[in-house]
N, C-alpha and C positions, 0 to 999 in steps of 0.2 A: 604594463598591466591593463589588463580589457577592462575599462569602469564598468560599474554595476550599471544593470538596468535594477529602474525603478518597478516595485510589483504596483499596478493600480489599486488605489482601496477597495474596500468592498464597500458596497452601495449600503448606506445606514437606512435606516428605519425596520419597518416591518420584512418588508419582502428581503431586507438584505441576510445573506447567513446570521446565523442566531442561534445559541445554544439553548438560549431561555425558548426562542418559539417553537427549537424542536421539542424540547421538552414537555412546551404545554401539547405539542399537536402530540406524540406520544402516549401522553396522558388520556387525551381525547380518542386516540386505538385503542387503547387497553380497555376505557372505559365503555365503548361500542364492540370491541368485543365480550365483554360481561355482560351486556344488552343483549347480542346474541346467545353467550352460555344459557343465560336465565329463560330467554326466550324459547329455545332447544328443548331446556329440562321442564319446562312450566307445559309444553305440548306433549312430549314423553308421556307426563305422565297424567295430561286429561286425558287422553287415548289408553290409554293403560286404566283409569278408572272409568272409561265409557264401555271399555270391554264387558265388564261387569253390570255398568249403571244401575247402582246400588238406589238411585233415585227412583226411575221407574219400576224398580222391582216392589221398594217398599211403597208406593203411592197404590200399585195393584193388589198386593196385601192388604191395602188401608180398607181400599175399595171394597173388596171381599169379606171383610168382616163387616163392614158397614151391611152390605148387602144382605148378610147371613139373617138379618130378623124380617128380611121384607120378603112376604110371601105373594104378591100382587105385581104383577109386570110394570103395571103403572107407574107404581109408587119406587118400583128399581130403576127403570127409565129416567125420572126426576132428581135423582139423588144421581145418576153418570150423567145426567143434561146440568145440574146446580154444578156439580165438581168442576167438569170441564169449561163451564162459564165462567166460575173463579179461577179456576188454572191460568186459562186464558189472557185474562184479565189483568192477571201480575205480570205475566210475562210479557204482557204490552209495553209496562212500566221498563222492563229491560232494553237498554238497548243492543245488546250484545244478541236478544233473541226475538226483536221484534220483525214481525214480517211471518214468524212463524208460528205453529199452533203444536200443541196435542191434541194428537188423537185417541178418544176412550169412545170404547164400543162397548155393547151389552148383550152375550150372546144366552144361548141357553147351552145346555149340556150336549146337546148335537150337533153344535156347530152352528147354526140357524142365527142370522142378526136381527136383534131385537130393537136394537138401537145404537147409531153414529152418532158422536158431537159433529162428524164433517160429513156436510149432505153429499151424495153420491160414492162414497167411495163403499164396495161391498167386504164382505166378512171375511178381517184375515183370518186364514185357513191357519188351523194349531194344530201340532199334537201332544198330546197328552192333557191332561188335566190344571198343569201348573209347568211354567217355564219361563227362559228368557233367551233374546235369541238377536242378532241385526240381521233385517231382513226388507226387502223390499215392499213398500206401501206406498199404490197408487203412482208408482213411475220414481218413488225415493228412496233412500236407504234411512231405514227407523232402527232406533232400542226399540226393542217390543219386550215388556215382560207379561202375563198372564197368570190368574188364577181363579180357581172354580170353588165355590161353596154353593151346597143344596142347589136349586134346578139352575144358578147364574153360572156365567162365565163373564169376567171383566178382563179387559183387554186394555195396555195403556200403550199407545206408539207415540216415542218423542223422537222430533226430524235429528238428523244428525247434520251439525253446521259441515260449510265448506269449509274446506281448511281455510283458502285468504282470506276468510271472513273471519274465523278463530283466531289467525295468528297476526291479522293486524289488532284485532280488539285485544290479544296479550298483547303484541308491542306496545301499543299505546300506553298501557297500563303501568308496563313495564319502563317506558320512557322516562315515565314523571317520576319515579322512585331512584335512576338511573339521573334522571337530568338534578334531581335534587340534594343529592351525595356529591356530584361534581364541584359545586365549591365549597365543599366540605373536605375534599381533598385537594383539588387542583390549589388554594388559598396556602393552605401549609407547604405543599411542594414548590409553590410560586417563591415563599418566601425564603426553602432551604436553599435554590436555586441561586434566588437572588442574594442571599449573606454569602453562601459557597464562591461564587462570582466575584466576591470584593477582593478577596490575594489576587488575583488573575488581574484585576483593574489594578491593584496597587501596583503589579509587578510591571503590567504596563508602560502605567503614565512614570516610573521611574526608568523603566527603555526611552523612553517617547522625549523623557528629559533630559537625553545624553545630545552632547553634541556629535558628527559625525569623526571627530578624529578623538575622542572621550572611550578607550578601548580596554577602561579598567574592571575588573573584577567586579561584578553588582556587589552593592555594599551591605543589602537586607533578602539575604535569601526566604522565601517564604517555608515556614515550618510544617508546611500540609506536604502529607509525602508523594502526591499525588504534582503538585506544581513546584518540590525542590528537587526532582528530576532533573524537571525543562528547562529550569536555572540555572543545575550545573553545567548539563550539556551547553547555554548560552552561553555559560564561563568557558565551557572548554574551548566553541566555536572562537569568543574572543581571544584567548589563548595562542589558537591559533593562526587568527589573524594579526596579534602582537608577533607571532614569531615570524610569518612573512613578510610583513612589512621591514622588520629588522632585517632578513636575509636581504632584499630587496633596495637597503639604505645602504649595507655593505656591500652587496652588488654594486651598486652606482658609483661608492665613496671609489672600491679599488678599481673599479672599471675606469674612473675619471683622472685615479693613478696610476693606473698600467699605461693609458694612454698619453697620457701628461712624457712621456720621453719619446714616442715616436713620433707626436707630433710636432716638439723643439725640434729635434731632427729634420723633419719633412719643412718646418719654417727657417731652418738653418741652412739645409742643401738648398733650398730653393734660392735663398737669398745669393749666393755662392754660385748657384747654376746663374744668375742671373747675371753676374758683374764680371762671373771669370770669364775671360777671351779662352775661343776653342784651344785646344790642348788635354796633357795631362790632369791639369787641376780641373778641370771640366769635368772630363771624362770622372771622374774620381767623384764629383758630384752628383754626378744622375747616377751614377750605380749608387750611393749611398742613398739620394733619394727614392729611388726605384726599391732597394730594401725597405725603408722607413716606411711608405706608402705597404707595401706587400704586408708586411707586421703591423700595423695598423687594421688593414683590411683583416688578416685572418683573424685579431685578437677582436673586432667586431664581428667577425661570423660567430666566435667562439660564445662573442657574449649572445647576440641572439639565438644559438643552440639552445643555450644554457638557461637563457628566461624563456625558452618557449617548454621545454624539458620540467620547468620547475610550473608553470600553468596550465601542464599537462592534465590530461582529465586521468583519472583512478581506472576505466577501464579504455583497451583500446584495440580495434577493428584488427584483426587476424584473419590469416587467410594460408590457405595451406598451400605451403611453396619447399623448396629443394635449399634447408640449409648448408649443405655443400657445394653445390651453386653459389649461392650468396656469399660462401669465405670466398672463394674464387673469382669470383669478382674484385673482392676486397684486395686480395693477393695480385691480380692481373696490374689494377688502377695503379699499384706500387710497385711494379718489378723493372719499370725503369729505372726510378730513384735507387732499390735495392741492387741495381744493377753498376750504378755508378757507383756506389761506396762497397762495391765488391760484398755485399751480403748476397746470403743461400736463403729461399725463401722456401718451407715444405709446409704441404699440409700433409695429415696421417688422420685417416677414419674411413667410415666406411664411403661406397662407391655414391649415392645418395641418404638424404636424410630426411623425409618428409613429413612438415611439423606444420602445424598450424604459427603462422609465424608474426609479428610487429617488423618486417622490414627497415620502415625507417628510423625505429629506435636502435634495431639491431647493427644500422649498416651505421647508423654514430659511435655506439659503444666499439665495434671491433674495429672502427677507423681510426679511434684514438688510439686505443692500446695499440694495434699497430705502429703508428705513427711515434708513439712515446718510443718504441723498441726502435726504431732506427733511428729515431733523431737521437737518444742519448745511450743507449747501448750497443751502437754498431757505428760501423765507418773506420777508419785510417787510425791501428793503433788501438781499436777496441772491438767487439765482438763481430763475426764473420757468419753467424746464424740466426736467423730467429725461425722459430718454430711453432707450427699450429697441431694442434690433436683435440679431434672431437669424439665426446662419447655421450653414451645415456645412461644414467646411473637410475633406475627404479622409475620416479614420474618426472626428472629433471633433466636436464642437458647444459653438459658440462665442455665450456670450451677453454682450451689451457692453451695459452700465449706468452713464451717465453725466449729470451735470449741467451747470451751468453756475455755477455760485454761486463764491465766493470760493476753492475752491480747497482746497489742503494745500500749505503751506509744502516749498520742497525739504531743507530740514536735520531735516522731521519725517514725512519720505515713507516711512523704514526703518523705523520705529517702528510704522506703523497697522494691526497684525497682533498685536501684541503684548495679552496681556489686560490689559483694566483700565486702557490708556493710553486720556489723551484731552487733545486739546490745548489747550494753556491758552489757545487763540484761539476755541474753542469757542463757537458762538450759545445750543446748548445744552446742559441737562445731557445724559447716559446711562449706561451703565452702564460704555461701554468694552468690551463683549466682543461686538458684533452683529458686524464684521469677521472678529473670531478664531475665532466658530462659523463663518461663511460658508466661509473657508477648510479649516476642520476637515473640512466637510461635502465639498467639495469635493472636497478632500484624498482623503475614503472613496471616492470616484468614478475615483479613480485619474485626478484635473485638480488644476487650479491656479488662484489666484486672482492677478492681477496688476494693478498700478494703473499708472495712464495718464494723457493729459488727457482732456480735457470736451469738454464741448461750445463751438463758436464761439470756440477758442483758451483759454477761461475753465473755470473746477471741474476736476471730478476725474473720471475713466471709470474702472469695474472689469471685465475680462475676465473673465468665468469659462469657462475651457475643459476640459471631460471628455470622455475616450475614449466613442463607442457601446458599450453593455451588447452582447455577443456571445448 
């Protein structure tokens, strides 16, 4: 088994991941984006009341009526020179509007200026008697509203700000009412956070307090439904690391007894090759050592098939190749063997078969089943066929592997999947696990391996059927 790598911790403090500092930083968007909404709507709609500028209109009405009892240029001149001196003069105290002025002028009914609060600039041009209007004064864009009583005309133009200079004096505004709600919220969310966070810590430091071979059932699942998910999946994860390890102990246990007779063997011939004098008895030793060693060897390939099949990854690299090739191959590698125990070897399907394919899973699965059919269902006295036919049944592919030989008893049919069984009616030895890869392999294919009958009413047929690689 590949030991685990270790993952590196993550780096503690501030900069390391954080659900609390996403949280707060979160918090701190949300809250700069409502700076902006408020900002957005607070501009909307001074522009929307400057359209009208209800202000300049009624200051020029005030004007006008003021104006209506003075019948002396003089004394109308002093009353728009007083006005726009105190206008002025507040709006100094502003800082949002200092730097800038109103301008009131004093015309007559012809148009004619009688008087500017701001030296040089000439008479804006009106029409009508009374209105309001943005328009340009002196190279700016002004409110201008105007109105006429008896021989006056008063005239009020207020500058209109630049926008950066508007929407920074709201942001600012808007900041401190914005920056002063922030721990007013972020304090409470701090705290749901941080109580929310304590199952997560508990569940933790009781991970954190298992020992490395401690592979039981956590003992206090957390009741927030939210973290007894993550738990049980952890249960299940342990689950199933409880169950490979046990495959993995019984792997070893029978692997350590299957071997345990071929190696007495291999120390027994050898001792034997070693004392008898050339002859008979010699001869009879290396060949029984020469088998001992051979059975040994394959019941070690068998086994690392078999752990590499079981640490197999979930998906695996396909690549589109000629399944009928592939049995053919299978069939070729074996038609000496089948040649000497007088078996007939056919394949039946079509001429090619072109699939997205696991080759080396495949060429394990169809070598055992092969391999099972002639070693205990053919040879001298037992079956004279074995037979292959492939087909496609809808999105799978179906290969039937079958002989004709003596068969598998029905009280030992559940059993021949199992490692390391092999049946005491056996013609010959093996290792017991050519089935148990097959299936394995199978298995990774996301198929199944199913036994049957034979051929001609007689033996045994194994289906193997996997889904098409997508």
């Amino acid at each position: 088994m590949t030991p685990p790598t270790e993952t590196p911790a993550p780096p503690r403090g501030w900069w390391g991941p954080s659900l609390m500092r996403r949280t707060l930083l979160a918090l701190l968007a949300a809250m700069a984006l409502v700076w902006l909404v408020l900002l957005g709507q607070a501009a909307i709609t001074h522009y929307r009341a400057m359209d009208t500028n209800p202000g300049v209109r009624q200051l020029a009405q005030g004007l006008a009526g003021a104006l209506a009892t003075l019948e002396q240029p003089a004394e109308a001149r002093a009353l728009v020179h007083g006005m726009a001196h105190t206008l002025n003069a507040m709006r100094a105290d502003v800082d949002l509007l200092q730097g800038t002025s109103v301008l009131l002028q004093l015309q007559d009914r012809t148009g004619q200026l009688l008087h500017s609060s701001t030296a040089g600039v000439r008479a804006v041009v009106l029409a009508g008697d009374a209105g309001h209007a943005a328009m340009d004064v002196a190279g700016t864009t002004h409110w201008v509203a105007w109105e006429s009583t008896g021989p006056w005309r008063v005239v009020v133009a207020e500058p209109r700000l630049a926008d950066a200079r508007l929407l920074g004096f709201m942001g600012e505004d808007l900041a401190a009412s914005v920056l002063l709600a922030l721990p007013l919220v972020g304090l409470p969310l701090w705290l749901a956070v941080r109580t929310g966070l304590r199952p997560l810590a508990r569940l933790d430091a009781q991970i954190a307090a298992r020992s490395a071979n401690d592979l039981r059932p956590l003992q206090h699942l957390p009741p927030q439904r939210e973290l007894h998910g993550l738990a049980q999946s952890f249960d299940q994860l342990l689950a199933r690391l409880r169950a490979h390890l046990a495959r993995e102990k019984a792997l070893v246990h029978d692997a350590a007894h299957e071997l345990r007779t071929p190696m007495a063997v291999i120390a027994t011939q050898a001792h034997v090759l070693a004392q008898a004098p050339e002859g008979p008895a010699r001869a009879q030793a290396s060949e029984a050592l020469t088998r001992a060693v051979q059975r040994a060897a394959h019941l070690s390939e068998q086994l690392l098939t078999l752990a590499a099949l079981e640490e197999a990854p979930a998906q695996h690299p396909t690549a589109p190749q000629d399944l009928m090739a592939l049995l053919q191959d299978c069939l070729a590698e074996r038609a000496g063997w089948a040649e000497g125990l007088g078996v007939e070897l056919s394949l039946d399907g079509p001429d090619t078969l072109k699939l997205p394919l696991d080759r080396q899973l495949l060429w394990s699965a169809l070598g055992n089943v092969l391999d099972n059919a002639l070693k205990h269902g053919c040879g001298p006295g037992a079956g004279r066929e074995v037979q292959l036919r492939v087909r496609q049944e809808g999105g799978d592919v179906v290969v039937w592997i079958a002989d004709d030989g003596p068969g598998i008893a029905a009280g030992e049919q559940d059993r021949v999947f199992e490692r390391f069984w092999r049946s005491p009616r056996a013609r010959s030895s093996g290792s017991g696990l050519g089935l148990t890869i097959a299936q394995q392999a199978i298995g990774h294919l996301g198929g199944q391996v199913r036994l049957g009958p034979g051929l001609h009413g007689r033996g045994v047929g194994f289906t193997l059927r996997w889904p098409v690689a997508g």
